[in-house]
N, C-alpha and C positions, 0 to 999 in steps of 0.2 A: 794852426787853424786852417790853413788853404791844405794840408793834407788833408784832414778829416774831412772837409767840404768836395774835395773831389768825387771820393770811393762813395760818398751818399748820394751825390747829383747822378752817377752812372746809376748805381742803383735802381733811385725812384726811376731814369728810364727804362729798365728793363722791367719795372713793372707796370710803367703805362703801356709799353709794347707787350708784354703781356697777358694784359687786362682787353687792349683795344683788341688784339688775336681772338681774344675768347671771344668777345662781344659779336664781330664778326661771324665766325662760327656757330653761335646762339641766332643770330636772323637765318645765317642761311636755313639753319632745323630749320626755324620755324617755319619759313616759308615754303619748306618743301613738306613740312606736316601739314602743313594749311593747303596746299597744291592736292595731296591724296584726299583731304577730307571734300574737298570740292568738287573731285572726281567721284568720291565715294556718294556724296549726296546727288549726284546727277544719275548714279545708277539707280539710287535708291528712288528719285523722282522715277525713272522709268518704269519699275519693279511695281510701283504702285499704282500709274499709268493701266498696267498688263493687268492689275486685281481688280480694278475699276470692271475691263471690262469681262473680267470671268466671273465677277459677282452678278454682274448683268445677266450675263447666260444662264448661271447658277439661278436665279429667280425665275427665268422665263421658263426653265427646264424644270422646276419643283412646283409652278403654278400648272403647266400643263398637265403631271402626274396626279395635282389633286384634284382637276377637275375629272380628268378620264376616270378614276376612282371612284368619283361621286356619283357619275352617271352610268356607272356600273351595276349599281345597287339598286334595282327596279324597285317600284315603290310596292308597297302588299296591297293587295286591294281583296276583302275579306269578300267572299260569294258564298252565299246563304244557302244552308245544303237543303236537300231534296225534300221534301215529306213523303212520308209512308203511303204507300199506296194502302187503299179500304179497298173491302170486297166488296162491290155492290155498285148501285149508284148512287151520287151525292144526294144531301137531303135538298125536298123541291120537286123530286124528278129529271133532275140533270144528270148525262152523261160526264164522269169528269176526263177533262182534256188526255189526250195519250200524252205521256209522258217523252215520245220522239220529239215531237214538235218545241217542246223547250230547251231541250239537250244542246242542237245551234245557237241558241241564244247566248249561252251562259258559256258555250265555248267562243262564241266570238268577243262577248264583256270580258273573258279570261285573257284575250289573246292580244286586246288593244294596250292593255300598260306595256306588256314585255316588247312591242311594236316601238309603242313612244319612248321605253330607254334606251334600244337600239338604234334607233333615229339620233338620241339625245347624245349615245357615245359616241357614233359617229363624228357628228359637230365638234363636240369637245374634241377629239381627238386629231380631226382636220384644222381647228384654230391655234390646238399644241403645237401639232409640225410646222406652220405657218408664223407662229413664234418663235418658234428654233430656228426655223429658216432664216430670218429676218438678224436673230441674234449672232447667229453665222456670220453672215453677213457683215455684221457691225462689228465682228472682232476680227475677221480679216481684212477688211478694210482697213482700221486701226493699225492693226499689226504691219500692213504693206506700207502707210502712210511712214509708220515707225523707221521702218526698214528704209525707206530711203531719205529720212532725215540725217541728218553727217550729225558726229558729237562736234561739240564747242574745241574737242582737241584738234578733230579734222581741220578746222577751218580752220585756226589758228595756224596749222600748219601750213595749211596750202597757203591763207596768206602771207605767211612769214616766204614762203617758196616762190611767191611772183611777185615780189620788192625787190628791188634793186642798194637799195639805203637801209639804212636799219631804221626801226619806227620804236614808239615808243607805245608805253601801255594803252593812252587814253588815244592816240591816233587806232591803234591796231582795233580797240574798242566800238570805238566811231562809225569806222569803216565794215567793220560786221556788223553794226545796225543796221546801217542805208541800205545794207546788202541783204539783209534778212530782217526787215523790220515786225515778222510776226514771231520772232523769236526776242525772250527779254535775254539780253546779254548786256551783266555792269561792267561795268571799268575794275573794279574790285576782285570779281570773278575773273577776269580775262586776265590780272595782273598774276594774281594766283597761282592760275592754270600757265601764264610765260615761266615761273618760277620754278616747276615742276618740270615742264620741258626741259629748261638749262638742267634741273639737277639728275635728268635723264639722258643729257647729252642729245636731246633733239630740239634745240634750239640753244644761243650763242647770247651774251648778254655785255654790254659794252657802258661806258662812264664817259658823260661829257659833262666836267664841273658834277652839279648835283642830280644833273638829269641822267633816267638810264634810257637805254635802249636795247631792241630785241632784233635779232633776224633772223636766216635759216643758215643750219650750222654748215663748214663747210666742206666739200666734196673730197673725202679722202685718196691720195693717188693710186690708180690700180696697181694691185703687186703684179710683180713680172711672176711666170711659170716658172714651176722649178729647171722643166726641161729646158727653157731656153737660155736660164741663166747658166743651166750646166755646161750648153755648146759655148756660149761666149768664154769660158772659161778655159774651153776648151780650144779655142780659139787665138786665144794669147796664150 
């Protein structure tokens, strides 16, 4: 009996170590799949950020095109043609009017619509640019405000880089709120994204009992030159 009881106690330990090997292995994926989709959703937050505002422009630019359009199209205005001139004079004994004297009339009633649509495209076409301008505007603005906001990976970093101790998730967390409190950063997200870091080698991850902790990874020794290590060699 105590043989066959030995070889099976080794045994089942090679399979808890084993099992516990795999287990391990299986969080770290995870949390380094969980780290990319994190990152991946904060691109895609931005991505959508950027459509917001080129749909903006995309409307201000397709409303000013249909109004310069519309006021393109002068209205008809039907003018009643001439009548026949008769030989003679009208019935009564009347002279009937020369015919010059109405001609300016009917050319200036011809000439006041094509007036009022030029006037009309004009406007239309100075409140278009004035909306494009304005839309400009609002997406360089955006774009700049964009450009100088750091990602959640930056600050991570640079906090991890001016700690002296290693911190842990929900400190590193904390501490990028008070610092940036118009930005939402969880605990959840910041754990994530420290996870991703270590599995990138830009950040260091340490175990005290069940608590972990994070810091910046540390500074590799500069390699010597090859030429200098040749004279030393050269040397002895």
């Amino acid at each position: 009996m105590p043989e066959t009881t030995v070889p099976a106690t080794e045994l089942a330990s090679q399979y808890i170590n084993q099992v516990t090997g795999d287990l391990e292995s299986n969080v770290k994926e995870q949390e380094r799949i969980n780290a990319e989709i994190a990152a991946l959703q904060e691109q895609l937050a931005a991505l959508q950020r950027d459509h917001t505002v080129l749909v903006n422009v995309q409307k201000a630019l397709g409303i000013a095109k249909t109004q310069a359009e519309q006021a393109a199209e002068p209205e008809r205005v039907e003018v009643p043609s001439p009548r026949r001139k008769k030989a003679g004079a009208a019935p009564g004994g009347k002279a009937k009017a020369p015919a010059s004297s109405a001609a300016p009339r009917r050319s200036a009633a011809k000439k006041s619509p094509v007036e009022g649509a030029e006037t009309a495209k004009a406007s239309t076409a100075k409140a278009g640019a004035a909306n494009v301008s304005t839309a400009k505007a609002g997406a360089a603005k955006a774009g700049a405000a964009k450009a100088a906001q750091p990602t959640l990976v930056e600050l991570i970093r640079r906090h991890l880089a001016d700690q002296k101790e290693p911190r842990s998730a929900t400190e590193i967390s904390t501490a990028l709120g008070k610092a940036h409190p118009k930005r939402d950063i969880a605990a959840k997200v910041v754990r994530v994204t420290l996870e991703g870091l270590v599995a990138k080698s830009q950040a260091e991850r340490t175990k005290q009992g069940r608590s972990v902790f994070y810091s910046a990874p540390a500074s590799e020794p500069t390699p010597v030159p090859e030429t200098q290590a040749q004279t030393d060699d050269a040397d002895h």
